[in-house]
N, C-alpha and C positions, 0 to 999 in steps of 0.2 A: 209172809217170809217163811222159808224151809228154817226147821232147828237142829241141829248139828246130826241128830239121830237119823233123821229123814234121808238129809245130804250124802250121809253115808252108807244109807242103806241105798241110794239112787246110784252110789260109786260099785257099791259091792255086786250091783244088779250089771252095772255096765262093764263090768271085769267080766263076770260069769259068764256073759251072753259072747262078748270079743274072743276069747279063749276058748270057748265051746265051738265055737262059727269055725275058728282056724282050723283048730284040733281034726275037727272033721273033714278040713281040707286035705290032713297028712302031714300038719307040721305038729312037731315035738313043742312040748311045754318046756318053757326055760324059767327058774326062777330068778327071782331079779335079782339084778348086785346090790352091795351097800350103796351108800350114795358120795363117802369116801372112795379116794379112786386111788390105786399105786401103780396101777401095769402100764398106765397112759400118759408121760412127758408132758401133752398136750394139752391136760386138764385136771383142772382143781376137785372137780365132782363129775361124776355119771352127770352126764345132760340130755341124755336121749338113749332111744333105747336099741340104739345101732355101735352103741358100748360093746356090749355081748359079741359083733363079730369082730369089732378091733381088739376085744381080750383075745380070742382064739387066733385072730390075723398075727397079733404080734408077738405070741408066744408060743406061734408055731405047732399049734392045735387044730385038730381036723375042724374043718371049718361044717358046719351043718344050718339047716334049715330050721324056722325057730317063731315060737307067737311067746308075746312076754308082757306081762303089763310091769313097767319100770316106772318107780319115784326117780324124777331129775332135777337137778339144778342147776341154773347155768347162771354162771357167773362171769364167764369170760368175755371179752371187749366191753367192758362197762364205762360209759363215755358220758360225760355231764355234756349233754347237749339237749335241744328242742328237736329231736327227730324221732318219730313214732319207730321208723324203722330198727333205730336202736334199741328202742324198748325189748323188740325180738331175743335179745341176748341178756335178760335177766329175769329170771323165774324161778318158781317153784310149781313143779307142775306131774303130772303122773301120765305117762305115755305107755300106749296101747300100740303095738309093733309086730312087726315080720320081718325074718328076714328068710329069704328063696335063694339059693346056690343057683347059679346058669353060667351058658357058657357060651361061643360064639356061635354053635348050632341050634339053641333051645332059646334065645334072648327073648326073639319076638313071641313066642307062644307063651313064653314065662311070661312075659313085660304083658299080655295079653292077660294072662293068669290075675296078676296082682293087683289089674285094674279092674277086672272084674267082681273080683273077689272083696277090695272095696266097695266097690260100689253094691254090691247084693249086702256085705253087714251094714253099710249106714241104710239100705232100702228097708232092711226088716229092722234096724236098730228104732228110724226115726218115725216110722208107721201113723205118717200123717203129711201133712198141705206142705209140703220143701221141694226143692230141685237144687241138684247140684251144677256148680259152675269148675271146672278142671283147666287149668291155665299150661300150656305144655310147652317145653322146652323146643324150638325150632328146629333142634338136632334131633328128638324124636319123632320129626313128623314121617321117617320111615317107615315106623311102627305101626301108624295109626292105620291100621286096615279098614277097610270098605265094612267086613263081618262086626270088627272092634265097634267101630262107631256104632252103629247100629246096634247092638247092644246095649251098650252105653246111655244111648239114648232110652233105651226100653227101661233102665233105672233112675230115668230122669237125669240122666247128666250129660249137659251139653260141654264142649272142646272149643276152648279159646286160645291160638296161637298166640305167645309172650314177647311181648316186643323185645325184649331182655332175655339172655339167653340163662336158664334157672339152672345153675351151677352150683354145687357143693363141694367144701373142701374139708375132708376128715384128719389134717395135723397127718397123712401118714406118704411117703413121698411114693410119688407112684400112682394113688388112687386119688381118684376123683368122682362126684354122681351128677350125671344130670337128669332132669325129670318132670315132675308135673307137684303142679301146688291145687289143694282142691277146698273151695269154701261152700260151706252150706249155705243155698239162699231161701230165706225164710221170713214172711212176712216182710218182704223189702230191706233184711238187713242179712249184710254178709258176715259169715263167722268163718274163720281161717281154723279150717279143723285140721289137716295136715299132708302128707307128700305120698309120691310112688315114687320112689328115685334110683337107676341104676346105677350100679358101683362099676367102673370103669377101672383094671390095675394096668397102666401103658397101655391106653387103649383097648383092651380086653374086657366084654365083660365076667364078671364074677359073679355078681347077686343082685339081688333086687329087695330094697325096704321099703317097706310101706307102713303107713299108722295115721296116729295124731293122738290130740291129748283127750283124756276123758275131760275135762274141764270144761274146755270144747262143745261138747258133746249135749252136757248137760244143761250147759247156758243157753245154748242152739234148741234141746229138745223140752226142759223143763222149766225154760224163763228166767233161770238164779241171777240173780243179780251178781253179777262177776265180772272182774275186768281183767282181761286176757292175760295179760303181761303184767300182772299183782298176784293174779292167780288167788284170787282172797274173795271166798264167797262176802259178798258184801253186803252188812249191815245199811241201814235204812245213813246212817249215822257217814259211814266211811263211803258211800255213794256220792250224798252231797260233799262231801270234802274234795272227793278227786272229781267228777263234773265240774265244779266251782273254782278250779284254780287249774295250772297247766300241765302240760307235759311232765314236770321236771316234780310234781307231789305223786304220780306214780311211779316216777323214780327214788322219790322219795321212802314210796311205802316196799318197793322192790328190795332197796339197799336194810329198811329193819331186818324185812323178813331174811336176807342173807346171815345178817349182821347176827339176829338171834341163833338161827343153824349153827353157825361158826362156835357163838360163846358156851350154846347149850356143850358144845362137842367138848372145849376145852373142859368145863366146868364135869366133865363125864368119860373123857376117853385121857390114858396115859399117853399112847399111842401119836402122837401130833407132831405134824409134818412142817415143816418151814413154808413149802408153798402152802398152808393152811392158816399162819401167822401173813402170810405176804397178801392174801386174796380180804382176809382181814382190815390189814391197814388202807387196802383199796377200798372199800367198801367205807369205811369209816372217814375215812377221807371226804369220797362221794357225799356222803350222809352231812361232814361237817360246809362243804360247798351248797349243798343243796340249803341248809338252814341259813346260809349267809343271804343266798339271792333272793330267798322265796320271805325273809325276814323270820324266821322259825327260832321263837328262845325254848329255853329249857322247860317252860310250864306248857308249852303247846307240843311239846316232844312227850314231857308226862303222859298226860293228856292225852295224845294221840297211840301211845303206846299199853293205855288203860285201856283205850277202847279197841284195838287193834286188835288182841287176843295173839294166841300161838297155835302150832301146834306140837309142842312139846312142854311134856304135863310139868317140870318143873316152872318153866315160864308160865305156865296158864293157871296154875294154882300161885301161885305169886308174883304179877307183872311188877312189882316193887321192885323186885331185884333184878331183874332186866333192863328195867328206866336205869338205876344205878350200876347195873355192868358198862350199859351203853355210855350214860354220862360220864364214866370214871377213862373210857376209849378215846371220847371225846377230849376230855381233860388233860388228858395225857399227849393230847398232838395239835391241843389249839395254839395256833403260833400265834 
């Protein structure tokens, strides 16, 4: 097992090297946002790191070109059900991004640009036995040039048309992405590392993102034991837990790690927002449904919140008072 020093020295290494790769493409360093959000209607927290152009989109700032390694959280559509795909919408997780300015004469050679350019950093990032798989939106098959391909292929990445047409909706009326979703395949196991997606404003484009998450990256290149949508390097201990039971205990462990985010925030910022109380009581909620179905009492929440850890140092130096934030949420809305 890696120990916390390793893991992040494996994080610090995979920043250095995405950032450097860009940079030399010609794109500007951006540093990240908080993970508090106020310019966005749309969202409770920064969730990805294509924040950075809905700040400038909506406040009317020149919009530029950009590599950014962004902490997100995404909290939004949190749904008590048994579907992996929902999982996708609650994390904690650190993304690795682009975003490229174009326009209706530059689309293809940029769209051309962004795919390439991924695929040469995970070539040199992953510097061993993988092939990529790239799942592409039907509407892009315009794109896909005879040169593109063959390229592509030259960095091991094969092009699989989506039966589903890979559409994104960024909360801003008017814009929309569609694009490509690209997983590492490695050793017979697929890792969904992340997108090339263009930004469409009333059918125009405007830009192109690209990225995915370092998390990703390193589960893919250096084995951590990790589970995608927990985002929690994982203990020998918290492996068997969520292997051994279902969908709804990594929902489970999803909803702490919001739940802790949220409290640390109150227990630390004056600053607090009402949708920061409302995303709260959702989560808490979630948390107290999931303990009813899955049979979860308060010494298996201890317990499981002892071993869990954080990553913020008042909770990690004293998980006492976290079991007791959390149970005192709890108590407060068990009908």
């Amino acid at each position: 097992m890696y120990d916390k020093e390793k893991i992040e020295m494996l994080r610090n290494e995979a920043r250095h090297l995405y950032l450097r790769f860009y940079i030399s493409k010609g794109f500007t360093y951006n540093e990240s946002l908080p993970l508090r959000i106020h310019f966005d209607p749309t969202l409770s927290f920064v969730n990805c790191s294509i924040c950075h152009f809905k700040k400038a989109y909506l406040n009317d700032e020149e919009l530029m070109s950009y590599c950014v390694t962004q902490p997100a959280l995404r909290t939004n559509t949190y749904k008590i059900i048994h579907s992996k795909e929902e999982l996708k919408y609650t994390a904690s997780l650190e993304m690795l991004g682009t975003f490229l300015i174009t326009c209706n004469e530059s689309v293809i050679s940029d769209f051309k640009k962004q795919m390439l350019y991924q695929a040469e950093f995970l070539n040199s990032y992953m510097n061993e036995n993988f092939c990529f798989l790239v799942k592409i939106s039907p509407r892009l098959v315009p794109y896909l040039t005879e040169n593109l391909i063959k390229h592509l292929n030259a960095y091991n990445v094969e092009i699989l048309l989506d039966q589903e047409d890979l559409c994104w909706n960024y909360g801003i009326d008017g814009i929309i992405g569609i694009g490509t979703d690209w997983l590492i395949l490695k050793d017979g196991v697929q890792y969904e590392f992340g997108n090339v997606i263009i930004l469409y404003k009333n059918g125009i484009p405007i830009g192109i993102e690209s990225g995915g998450s370092i998390e990703v990256l390193l589960q893919s290149k250096c084995r951590l034991p990790h589970k995608i949508y927990t985002n929690t390097y994982c203990n020998e201990w918290m492996v068997s837990k969520i292997e051994a039971k279902s969908n709804l205990i990594i929902k489970y462990f999803d909803a702490l790690n919001v739940i802790s985010y949220i409290l640390w925030t109150l227990n630390n910022c004056d600053d607090v927002s009402l949708k920061l109380l409302v995303v709260l009581e959702q989560y808490i909620r979630a948390l107290k449904s999931i303990m009813c179905i899955e049979k979860i009492n308060y010494y298996d929440l201890e317990e499981d919140i002892m071993n869990l850890g954080t990553n913020y140092d008042e909770w990690s130096s004293c998980p006492e008072k976290l079991y007791q934030a959390i149970r005192n949420e709890l108590d407060n809305q068990w009908d």
